[in-house]
DSSP file (Angstrom, degrees, kcal/mol; ACC not computed):
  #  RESIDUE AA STRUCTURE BP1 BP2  ACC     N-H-->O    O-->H-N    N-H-->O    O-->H-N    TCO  KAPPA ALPHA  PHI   PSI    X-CA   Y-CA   Z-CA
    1    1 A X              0   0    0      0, 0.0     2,-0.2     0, 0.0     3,-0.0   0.000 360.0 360.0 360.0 142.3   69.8  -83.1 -119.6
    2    2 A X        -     0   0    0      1,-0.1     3,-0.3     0, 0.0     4,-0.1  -0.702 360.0-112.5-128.8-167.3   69.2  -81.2 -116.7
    3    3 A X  S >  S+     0   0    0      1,-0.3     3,-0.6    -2,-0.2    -1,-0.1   0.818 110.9  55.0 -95.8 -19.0   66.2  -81.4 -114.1
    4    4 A X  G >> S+     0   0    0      1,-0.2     3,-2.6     2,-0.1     2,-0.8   0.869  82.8  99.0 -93.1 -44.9   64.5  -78.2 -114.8
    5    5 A X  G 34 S+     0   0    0     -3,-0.3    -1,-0.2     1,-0.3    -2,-0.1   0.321  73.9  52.9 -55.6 -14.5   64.3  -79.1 -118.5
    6    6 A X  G <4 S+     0   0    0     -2,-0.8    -1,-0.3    -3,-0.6    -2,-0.1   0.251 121.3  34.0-105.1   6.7   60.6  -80.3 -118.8
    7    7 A X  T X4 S+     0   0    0     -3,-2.6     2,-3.7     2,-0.1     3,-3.1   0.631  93.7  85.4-125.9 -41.6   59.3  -77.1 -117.1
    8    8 A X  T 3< S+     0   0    0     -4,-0.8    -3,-0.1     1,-0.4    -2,-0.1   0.068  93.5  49.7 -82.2  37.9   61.9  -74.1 -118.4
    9    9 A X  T 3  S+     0   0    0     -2,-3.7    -1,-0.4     2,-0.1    -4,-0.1   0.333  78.8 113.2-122.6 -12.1   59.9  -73.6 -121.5
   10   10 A X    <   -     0   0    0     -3,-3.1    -3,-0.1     2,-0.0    -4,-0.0  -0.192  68.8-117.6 -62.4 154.9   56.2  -73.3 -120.3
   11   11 A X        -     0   0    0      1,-0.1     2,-0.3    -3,-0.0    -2,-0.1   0.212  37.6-102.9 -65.6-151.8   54.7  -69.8 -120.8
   12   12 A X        -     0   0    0     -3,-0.0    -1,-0.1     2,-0.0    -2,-0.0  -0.895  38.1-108.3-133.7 114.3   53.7  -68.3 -117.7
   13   13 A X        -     0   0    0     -2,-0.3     2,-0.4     1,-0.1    -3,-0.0   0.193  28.6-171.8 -59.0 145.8   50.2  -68.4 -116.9
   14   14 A X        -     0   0    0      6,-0.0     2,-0.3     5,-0.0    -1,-0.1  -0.962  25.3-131.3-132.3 118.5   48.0  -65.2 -117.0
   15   15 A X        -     0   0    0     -2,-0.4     5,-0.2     1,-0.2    -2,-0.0  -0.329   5.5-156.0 -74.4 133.6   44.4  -65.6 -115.5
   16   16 A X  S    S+     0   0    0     -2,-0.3    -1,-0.2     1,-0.1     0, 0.0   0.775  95.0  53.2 -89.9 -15.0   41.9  -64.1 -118.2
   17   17 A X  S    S+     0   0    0      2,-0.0     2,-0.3     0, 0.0    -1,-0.1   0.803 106.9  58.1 -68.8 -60.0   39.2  -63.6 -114.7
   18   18 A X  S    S-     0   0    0      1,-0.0     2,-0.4     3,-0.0     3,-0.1  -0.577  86.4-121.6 -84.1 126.9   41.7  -61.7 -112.6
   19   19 A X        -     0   0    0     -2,-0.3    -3,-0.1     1,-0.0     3,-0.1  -0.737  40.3 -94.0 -85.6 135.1   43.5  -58.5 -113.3
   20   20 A X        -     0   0    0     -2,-0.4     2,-0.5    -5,-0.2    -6,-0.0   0.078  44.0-125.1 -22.9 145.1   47.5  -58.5 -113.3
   21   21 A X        -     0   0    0      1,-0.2    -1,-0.1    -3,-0.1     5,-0.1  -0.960  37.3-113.6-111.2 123.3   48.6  -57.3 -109.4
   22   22 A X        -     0   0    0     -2,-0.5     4,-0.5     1,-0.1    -1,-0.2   0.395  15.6-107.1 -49.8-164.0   50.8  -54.4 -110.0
   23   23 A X  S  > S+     0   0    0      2,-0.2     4,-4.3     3,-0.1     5,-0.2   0.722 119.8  59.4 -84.8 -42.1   54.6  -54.2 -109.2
   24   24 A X  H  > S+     0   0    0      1,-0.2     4,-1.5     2,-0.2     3,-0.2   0.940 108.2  34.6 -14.9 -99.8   53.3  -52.0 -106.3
   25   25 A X  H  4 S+     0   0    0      1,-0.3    -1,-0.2     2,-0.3     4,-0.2   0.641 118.7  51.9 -64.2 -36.8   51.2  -54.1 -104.7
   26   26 A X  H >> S+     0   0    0     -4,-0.5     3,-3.5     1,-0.3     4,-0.8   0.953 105.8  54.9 -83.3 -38.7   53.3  -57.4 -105.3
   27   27 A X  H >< S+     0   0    0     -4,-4.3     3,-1.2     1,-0.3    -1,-0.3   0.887  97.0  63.5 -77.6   5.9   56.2  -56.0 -104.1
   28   28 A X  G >< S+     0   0    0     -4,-1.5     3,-0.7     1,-0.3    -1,-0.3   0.563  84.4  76.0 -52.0 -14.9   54.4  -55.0 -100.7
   29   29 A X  G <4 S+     0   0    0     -3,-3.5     2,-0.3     1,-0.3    -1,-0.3   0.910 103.0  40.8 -94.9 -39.8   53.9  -58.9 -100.1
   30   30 A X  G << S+     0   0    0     -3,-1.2     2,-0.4    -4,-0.8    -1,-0.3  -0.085  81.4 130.7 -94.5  45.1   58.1  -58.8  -99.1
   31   31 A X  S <  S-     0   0    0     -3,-0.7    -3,-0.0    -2,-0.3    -4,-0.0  -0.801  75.3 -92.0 -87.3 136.3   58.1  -55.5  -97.2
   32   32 A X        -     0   0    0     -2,-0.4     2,-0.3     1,-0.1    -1,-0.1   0.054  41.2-133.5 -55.6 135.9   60.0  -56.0  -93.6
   33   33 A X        -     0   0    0     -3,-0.1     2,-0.7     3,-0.0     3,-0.1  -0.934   7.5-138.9-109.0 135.0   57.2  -57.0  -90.8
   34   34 A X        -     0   0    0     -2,-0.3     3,-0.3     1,-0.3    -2,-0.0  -0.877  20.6-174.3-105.8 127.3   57.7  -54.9  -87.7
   35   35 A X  S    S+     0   0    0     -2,-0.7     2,-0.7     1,-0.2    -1,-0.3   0.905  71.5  56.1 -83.3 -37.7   57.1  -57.8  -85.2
   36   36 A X  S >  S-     0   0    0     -3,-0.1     3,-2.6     1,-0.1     2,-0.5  -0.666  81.2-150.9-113.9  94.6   57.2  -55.2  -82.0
   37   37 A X  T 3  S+     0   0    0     -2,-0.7    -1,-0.1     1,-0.4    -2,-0.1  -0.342  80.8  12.5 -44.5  96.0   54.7  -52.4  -82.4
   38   38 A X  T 3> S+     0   0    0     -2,-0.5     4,-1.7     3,-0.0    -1,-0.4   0.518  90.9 117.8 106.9  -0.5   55.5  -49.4  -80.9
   39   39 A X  H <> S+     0   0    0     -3,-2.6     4,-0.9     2,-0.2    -2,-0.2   0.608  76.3  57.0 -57.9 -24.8   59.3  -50.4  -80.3
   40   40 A X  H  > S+     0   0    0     -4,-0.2     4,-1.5     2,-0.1     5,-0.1   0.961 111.7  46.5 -29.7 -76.6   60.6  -47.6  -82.6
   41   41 A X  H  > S+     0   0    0      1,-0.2     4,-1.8     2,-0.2     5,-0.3   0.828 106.5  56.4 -37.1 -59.3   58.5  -45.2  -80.0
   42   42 A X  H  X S+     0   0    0     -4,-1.7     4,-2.3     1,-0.2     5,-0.4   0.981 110.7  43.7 -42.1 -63.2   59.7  -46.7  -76.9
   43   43 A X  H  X S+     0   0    0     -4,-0.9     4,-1.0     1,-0.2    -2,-0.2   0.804 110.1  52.0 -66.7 -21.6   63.1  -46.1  -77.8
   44   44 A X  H  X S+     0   0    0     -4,-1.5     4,-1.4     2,-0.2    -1,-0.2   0.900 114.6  46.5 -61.4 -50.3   62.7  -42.6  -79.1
   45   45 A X  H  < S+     0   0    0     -4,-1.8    -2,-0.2    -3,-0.3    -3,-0.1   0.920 109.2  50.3 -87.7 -52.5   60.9  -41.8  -75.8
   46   46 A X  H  < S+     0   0    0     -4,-2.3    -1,-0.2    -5,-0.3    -2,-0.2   0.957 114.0  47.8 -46.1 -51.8   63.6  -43.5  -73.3
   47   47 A X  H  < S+     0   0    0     -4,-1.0    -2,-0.2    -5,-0.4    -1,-0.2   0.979  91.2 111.2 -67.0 -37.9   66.7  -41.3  -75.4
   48   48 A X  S  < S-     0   0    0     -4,-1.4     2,-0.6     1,-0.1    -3,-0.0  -0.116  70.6-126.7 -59.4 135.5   64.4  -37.7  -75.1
   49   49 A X        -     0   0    0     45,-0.0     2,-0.2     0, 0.0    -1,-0.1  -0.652  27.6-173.6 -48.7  87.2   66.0  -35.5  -72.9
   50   50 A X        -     0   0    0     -2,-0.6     2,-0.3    44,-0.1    46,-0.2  -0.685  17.9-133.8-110.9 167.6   64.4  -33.9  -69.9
   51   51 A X  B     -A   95   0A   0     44,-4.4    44,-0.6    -2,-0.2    38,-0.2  -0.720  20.2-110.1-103.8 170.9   66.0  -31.2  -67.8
   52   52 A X        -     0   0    0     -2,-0.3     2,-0.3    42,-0.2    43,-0.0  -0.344  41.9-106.8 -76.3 153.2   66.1  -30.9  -63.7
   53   53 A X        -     0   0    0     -2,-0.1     2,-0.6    33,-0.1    -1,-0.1  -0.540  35.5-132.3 -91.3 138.4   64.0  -28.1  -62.3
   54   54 A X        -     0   0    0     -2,-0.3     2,-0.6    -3,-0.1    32,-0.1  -0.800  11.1-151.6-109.6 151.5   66.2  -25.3  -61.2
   55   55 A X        -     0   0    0     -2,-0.6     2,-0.3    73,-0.0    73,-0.0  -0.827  16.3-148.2-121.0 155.9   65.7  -23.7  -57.7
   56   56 A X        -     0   0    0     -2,-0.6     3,-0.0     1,-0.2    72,-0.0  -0.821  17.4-103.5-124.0 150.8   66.8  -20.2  -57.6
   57   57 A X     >  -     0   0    0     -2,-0.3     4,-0.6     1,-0.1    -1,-0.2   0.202  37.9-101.5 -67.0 178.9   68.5  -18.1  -54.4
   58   58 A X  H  > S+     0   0    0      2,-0.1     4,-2.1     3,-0.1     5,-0.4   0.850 117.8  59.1 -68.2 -48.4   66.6  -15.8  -52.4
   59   59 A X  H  > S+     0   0    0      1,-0.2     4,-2.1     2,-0.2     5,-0.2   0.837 105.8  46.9 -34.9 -38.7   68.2  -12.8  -54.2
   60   60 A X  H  > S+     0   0    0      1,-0.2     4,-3.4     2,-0.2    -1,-0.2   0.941 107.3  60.8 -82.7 -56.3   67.1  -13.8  -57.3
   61   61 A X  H  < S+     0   0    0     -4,-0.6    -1,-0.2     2,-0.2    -2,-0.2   0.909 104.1  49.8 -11.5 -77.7   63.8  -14.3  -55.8
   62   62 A X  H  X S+     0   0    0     -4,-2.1     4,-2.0     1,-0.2     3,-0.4   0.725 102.3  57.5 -28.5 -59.6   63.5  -11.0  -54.8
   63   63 A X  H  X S+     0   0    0     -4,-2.1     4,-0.9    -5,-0.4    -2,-0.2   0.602 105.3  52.7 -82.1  -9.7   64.3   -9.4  -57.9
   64   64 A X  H  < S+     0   0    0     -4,-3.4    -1,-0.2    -5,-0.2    -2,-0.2   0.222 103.8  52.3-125.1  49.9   61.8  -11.1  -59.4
   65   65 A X  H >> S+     0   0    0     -3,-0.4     3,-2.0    -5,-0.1     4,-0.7   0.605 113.5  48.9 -93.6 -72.7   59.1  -10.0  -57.0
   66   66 A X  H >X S+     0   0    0     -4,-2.0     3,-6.2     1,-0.3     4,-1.4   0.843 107.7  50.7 -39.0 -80.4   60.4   -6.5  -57.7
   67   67 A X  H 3X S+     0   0    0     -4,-0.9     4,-2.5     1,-0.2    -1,-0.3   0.787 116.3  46.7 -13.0 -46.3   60.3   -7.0  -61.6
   68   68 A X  H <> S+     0   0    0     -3,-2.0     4,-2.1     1,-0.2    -1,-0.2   0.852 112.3  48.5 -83.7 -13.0   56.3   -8.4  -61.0
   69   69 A X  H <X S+     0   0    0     -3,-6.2     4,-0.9    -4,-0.7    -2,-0.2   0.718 113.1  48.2 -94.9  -5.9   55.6   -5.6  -58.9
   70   70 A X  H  X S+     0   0    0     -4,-1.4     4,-1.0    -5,-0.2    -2,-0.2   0.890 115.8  43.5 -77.9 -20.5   57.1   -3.3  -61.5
   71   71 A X  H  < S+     0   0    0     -4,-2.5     8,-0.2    -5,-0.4     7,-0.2   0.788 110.4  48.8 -90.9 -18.9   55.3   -4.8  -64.2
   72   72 A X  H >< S+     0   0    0     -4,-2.1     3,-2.4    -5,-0.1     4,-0.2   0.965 110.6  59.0 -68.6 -44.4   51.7   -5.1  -62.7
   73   73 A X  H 3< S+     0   0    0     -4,-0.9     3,-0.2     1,-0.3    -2,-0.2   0.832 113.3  36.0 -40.9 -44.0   52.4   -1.2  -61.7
   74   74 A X  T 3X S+     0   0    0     -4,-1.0     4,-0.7     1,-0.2    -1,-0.3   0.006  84.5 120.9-112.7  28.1   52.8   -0.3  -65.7
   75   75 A X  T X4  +     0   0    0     -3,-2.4     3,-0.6     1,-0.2    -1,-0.2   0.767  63.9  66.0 -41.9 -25.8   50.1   -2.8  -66.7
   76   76 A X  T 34 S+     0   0    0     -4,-0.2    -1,-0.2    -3,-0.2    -2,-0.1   0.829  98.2  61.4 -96.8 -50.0   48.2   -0.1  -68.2
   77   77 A X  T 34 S-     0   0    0     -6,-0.1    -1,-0.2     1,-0.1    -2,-0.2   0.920 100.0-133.3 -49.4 -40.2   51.6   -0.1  -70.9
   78   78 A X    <<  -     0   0    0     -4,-0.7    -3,-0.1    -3,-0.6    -2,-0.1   0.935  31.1-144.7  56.1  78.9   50.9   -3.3  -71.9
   79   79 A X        -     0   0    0     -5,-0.2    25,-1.5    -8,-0.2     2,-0.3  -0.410   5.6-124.1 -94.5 162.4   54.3   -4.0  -71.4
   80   80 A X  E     +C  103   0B   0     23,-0.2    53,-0.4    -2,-0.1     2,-0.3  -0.817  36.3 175.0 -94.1 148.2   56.7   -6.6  -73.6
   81   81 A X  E     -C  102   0B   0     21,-4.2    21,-2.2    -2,-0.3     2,-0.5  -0.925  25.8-142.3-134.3 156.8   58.5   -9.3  -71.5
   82   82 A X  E     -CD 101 131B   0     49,-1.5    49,-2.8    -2,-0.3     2,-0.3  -0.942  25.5-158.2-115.2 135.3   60.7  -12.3  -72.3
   83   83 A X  E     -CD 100 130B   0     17,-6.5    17,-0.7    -2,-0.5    47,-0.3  -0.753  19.7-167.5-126.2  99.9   60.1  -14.9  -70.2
   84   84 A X  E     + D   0 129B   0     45,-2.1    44,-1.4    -2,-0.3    45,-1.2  -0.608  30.6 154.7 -88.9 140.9   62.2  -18.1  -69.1
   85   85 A X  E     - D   0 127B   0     42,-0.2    13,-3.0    13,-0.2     2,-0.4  -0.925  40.7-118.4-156.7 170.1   60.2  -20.7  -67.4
   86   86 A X  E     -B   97   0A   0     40,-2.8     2,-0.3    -2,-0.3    11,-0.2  -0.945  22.7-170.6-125.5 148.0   60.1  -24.2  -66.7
   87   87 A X  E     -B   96   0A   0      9,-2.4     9,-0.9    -2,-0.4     2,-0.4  -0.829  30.1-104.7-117.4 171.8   57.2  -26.4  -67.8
   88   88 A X  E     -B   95   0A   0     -2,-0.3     2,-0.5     7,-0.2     7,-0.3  -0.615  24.4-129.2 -66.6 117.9   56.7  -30.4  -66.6
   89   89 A X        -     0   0    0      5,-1.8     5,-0.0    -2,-0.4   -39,-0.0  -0.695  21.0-144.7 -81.4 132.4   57.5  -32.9  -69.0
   90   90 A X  S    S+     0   0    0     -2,-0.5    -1,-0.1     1,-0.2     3,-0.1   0.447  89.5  43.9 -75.5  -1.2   53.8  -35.4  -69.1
   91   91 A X  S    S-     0   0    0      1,-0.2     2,-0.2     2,-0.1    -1,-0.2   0.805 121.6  -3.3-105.8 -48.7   55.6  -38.5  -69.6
   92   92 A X  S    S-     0   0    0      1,-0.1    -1,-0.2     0, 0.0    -3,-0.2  -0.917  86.0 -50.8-150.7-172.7   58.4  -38.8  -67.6
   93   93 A X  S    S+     0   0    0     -2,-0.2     2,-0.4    -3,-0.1    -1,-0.1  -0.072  99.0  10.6 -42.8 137.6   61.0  -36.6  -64.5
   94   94 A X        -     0   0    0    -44,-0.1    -5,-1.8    -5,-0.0     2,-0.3  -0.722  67.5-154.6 116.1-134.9   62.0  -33.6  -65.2
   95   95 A X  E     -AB  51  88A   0    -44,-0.6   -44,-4.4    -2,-0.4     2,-0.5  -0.974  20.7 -98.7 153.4-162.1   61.0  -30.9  -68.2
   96   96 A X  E     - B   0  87A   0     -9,-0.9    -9,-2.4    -2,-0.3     2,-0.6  -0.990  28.8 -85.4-148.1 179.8   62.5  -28.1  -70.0
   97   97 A X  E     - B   0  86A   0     -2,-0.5     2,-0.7   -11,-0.2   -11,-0.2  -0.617  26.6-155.9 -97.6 123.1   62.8  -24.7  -70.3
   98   98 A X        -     0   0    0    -13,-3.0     2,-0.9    -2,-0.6   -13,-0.2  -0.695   3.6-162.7-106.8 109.7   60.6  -22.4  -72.2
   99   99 A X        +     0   0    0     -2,-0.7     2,-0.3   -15,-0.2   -15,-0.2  -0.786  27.7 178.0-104.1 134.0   61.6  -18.7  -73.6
  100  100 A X  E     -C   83   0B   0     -2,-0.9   -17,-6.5   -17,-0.7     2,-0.4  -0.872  16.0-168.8-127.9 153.5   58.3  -16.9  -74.3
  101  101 A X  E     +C   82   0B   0     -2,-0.3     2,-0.3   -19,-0.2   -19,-0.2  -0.986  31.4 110.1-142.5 125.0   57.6  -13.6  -75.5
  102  102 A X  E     -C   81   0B   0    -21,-2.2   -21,-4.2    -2,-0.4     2,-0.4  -0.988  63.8 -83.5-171.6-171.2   54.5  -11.8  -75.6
  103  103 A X  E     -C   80   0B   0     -2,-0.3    14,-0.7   -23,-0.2   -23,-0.2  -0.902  50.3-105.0-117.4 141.4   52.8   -8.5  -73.7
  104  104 A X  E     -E  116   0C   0    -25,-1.5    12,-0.2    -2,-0.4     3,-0.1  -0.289  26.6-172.1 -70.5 141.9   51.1   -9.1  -70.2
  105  105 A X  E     -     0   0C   0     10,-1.9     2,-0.4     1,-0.5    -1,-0.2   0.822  62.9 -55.5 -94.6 -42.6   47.6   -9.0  -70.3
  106  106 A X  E     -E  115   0C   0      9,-1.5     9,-2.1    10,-0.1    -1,-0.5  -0.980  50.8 -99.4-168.7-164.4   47.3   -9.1  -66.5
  107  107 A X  E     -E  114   0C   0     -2,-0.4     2,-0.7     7,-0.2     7,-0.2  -0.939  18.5-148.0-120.9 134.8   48.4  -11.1  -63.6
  108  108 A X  E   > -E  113   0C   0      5,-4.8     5,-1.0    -2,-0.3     4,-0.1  -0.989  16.3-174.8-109.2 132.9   46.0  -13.7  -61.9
  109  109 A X  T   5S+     0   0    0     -2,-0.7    -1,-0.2     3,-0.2     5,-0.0   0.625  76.8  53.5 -69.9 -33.6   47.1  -13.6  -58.0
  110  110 A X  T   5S+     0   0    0      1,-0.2    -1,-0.1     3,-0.1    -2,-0.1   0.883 119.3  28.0 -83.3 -26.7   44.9  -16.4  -56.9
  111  111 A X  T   5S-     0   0    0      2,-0.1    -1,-0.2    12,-0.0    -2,-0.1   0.426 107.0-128.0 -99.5   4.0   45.8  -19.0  -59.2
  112  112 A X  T   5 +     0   0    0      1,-0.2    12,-2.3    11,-0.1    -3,-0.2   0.690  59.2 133.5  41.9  43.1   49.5  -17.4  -59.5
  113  113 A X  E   < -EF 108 123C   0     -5,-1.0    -5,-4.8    10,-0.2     2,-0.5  -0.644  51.7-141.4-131.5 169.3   49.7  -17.2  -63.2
  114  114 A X  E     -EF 107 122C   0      8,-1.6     8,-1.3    -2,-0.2     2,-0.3  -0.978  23.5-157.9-125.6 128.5   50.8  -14.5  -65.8
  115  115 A X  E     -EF 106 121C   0     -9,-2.1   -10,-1.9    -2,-0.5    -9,-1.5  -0.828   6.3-155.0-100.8 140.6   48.5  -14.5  -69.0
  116  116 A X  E     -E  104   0C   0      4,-1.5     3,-0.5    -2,-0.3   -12,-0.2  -0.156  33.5 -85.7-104.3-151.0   49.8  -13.1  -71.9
  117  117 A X  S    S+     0   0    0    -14,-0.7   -13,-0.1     1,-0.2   -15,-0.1   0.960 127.5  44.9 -77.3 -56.0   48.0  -11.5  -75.0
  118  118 A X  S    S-     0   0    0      1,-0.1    -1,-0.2   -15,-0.1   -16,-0.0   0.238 127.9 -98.3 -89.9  33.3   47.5  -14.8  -76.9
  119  119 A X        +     0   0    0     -3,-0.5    -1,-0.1     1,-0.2    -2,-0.1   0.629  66.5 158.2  92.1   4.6   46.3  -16.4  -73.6
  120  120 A X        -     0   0    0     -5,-0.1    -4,-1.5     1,-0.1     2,-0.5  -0.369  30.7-149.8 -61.3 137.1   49.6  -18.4  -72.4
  121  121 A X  E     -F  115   0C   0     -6,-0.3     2,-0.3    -8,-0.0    -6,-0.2  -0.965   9.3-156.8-124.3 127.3   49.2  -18.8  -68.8
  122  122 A X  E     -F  114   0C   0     -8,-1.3    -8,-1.6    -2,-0.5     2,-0.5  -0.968  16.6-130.6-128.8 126.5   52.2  -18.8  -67.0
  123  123 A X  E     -F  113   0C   0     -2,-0.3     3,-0.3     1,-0.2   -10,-0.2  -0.409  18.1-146.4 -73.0 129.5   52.8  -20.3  -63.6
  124  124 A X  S >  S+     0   0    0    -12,-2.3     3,-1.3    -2,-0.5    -1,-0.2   0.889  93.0  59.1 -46.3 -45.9   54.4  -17.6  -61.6
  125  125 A X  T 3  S+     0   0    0      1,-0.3    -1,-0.2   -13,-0.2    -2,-0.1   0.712  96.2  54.6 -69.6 -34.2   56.4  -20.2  -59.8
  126  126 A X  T 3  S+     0   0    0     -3,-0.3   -40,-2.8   -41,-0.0     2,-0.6   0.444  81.2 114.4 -79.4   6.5   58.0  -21.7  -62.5
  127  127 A X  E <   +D   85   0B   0     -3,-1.3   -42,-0.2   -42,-0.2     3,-0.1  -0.721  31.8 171.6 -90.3 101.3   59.6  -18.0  -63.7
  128  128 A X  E     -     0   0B   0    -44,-1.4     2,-0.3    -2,-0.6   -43,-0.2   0.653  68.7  -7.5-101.4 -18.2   63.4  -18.2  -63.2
  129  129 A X  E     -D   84   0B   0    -45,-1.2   -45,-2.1     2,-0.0    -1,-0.3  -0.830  59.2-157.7-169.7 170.6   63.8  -15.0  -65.0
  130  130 A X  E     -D   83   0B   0    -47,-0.3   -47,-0.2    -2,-0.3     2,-0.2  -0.996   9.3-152.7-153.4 120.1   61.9  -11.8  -67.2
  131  131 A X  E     +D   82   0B   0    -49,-2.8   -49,-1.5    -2,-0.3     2,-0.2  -0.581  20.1 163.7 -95.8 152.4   63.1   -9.4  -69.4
  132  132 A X    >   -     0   0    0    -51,-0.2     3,-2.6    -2,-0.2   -51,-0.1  -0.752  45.0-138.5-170.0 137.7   61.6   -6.0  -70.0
  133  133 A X  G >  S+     0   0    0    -53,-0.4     3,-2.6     1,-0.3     2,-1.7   0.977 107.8  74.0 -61.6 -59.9   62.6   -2.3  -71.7
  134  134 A X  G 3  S+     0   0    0      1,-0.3     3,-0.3   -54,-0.2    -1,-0.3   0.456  87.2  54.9 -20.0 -20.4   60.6   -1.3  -68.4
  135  135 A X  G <  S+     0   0    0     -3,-2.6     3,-0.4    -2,-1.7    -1,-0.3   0.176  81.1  90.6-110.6  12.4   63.4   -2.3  -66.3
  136  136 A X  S <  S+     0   0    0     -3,-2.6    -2,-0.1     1,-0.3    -1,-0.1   0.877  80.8  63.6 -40.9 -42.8   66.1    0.0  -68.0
  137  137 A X  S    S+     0   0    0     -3,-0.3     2,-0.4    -4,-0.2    -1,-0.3   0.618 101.4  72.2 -86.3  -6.7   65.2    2.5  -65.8
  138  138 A X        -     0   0    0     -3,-0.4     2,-0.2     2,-0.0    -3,-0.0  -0.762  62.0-141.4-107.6 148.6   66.5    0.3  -62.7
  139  139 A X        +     0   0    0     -2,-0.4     2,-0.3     2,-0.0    -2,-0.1  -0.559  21.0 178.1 -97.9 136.7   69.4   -1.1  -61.0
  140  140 A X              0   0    0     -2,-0.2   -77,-0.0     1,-0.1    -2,-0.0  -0.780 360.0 360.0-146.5 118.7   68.7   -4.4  -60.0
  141  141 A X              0   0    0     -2,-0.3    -1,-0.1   -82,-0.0   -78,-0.0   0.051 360.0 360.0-141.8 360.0   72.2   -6.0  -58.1
């Protein structure tokens, strides 16, 4: 005789009141509990990458004075540029680096920025370099 023997035939009760709780729903009652909320996120955030700002010579400087004064000069073209820039990262040091493409719409000088056709505002200062067929015609060394 063994100890179980005075229960291991009983049916198994079904409440005639209550409806059955699905397989769903029951097994949900052992789904892993995440004790630290927002510990996934934390770690995610800590591993993301940011980059160092880069600071660029004078030369390079230069030429891309020239480059803005060639392209406010053929504004009227609506010219196309590629643009590398660096934006801030909002969370933590550092940022990355952004290649944009569009046509200038104009240049704002007081605020320093370059707007493009769908409205991207770009801080001038953050411009490490700009492509354009507009500069074909020039040597720039």
């Amino acid at each position: 005789m063994s100890n179980y023997d005075d229960i291991i035939n009983i049916k198994n009760y079904k409440s005639r009141k209550r409806p059955q709780m699905s397989i769903y729903n029951r097994s949900a009652q052992f789904s892993p509990f995440a004790a630290l909320t927002g510990y996934e996120e934390s770690i995610d955030e800590a591993s993301r990458i940011t980059l160092s700002k880069l600071t660029i010579s004078q030369d390079d400087k230069k030429i891309l004075d020239i480059k803005f004064n060639i392209l406010n000069d053929n504004l009227s073209e609506k010219p196309l540029v590629n643009i590398i820039y660096f934006i801030d990262d909002l969370k933590k040091q550092g940022g990355k680096y952004i290649n944009k493409e569009g046509y200038i719409k104009k240049f704002d000088y007081v605020e320093k920025l370059i707007i493009l056709d769908d409205n991207t505002k770009i801080n001038i200062k953050n411009i490490i370099d700009i492509e354009s067929e507009i500069f074909d015609n020039y040597l720039f060394d």
